[in-house]
C-alpha positions, -999 to +999 in steps of 0.1 A: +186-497-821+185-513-789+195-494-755+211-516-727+193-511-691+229-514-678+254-492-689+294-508-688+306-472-684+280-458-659+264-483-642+225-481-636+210-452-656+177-454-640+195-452-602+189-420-595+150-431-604+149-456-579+163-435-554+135-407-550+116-430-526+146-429-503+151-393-507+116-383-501+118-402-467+151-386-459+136-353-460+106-356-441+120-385-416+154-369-408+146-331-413+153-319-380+119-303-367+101-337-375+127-355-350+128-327-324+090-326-315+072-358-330+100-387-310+091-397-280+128-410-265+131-425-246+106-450-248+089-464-218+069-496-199+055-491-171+035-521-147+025-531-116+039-557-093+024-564-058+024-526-043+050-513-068+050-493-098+077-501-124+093-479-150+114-490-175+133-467-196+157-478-224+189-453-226+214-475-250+247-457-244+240-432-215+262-423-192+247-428-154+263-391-149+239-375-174+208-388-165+185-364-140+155-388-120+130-359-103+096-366-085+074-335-085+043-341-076+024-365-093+048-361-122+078-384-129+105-362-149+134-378-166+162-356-183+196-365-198+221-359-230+231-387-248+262-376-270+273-384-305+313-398-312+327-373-332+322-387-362+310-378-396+278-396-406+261-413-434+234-419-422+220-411-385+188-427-368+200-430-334+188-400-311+212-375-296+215-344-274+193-329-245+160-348-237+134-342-212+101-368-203+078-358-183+045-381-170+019-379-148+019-414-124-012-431-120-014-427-086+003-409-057+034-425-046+062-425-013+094-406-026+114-417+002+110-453-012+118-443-049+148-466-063+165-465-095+189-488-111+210-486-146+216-515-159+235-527-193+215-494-211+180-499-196+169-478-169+147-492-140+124-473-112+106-483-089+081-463-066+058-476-036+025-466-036+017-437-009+006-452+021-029-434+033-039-426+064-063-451+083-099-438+081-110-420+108-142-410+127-149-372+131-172-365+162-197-343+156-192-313+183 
């Protein structure tokens, strides 16, 4: 007797086979402790032009209200909540709720020449590098 691989009545038999790769990555890719500590959002470049330093965050569908800019230090520290539609989901890979990045800049910068611009979802800053004092003698006395 000969067993169809496709069933009329119930479609593929072996589906639920094929789907344990999918489910396996569900769990561990999308179980919430995984996504809360191991993501780094949002993600980052950061270069040099001239006497500048450059970061560039990318925040698709932030508001310019929720997003905190703070120099402390030598520490740039960017905060923000980025909030779901109220909507039931599927399936859900897009980041949402409270983050908070903190990094230490590669040199000292000027705060009073910080600048930050939000543009079309991609946030840009840009710092001046400290200016230092001229070297000086010190007399021996």
């Amino acid at each position: 007797m000969r067993i169809p691989f496709y069933l009329p009545a119930e479609g593929r038999p072996f589906r639920d086979f094929f789907d344990i790769p999918n489910d396996i990555e569900d769990f561990f890719f999308n179980f919430p402790y995984y996504r809360e500590t191991n993501r780094v959002f949002p993600n980052c470049n950061i270069y040099e032009e001239y006497d500048k330093l450059n970061i560039v965050f990318q925040l698709p569908g932030m508001e310019k209200d929720r997003i905190d800019i703070r120099l402390e230090g030598s520490h740039l520290i960017l905060k923000g909540e980025r909030k779901n539609p109220e909507e039931e989901f599927h399936r859900k890979e897009r980041f949402s709720g409270n983050f908070e990045r903190k990094m230490e800049l590669p040199y000292p910068v000027d705060p009073e020449s910080a600048k930050a611009d939000y543009t079309d979802g991609v946030l840009t800053i840009t710092l001046s590098n400290a200016k230092s004092e001229a070297p000086r003698k010190i007399a021996l006395g």
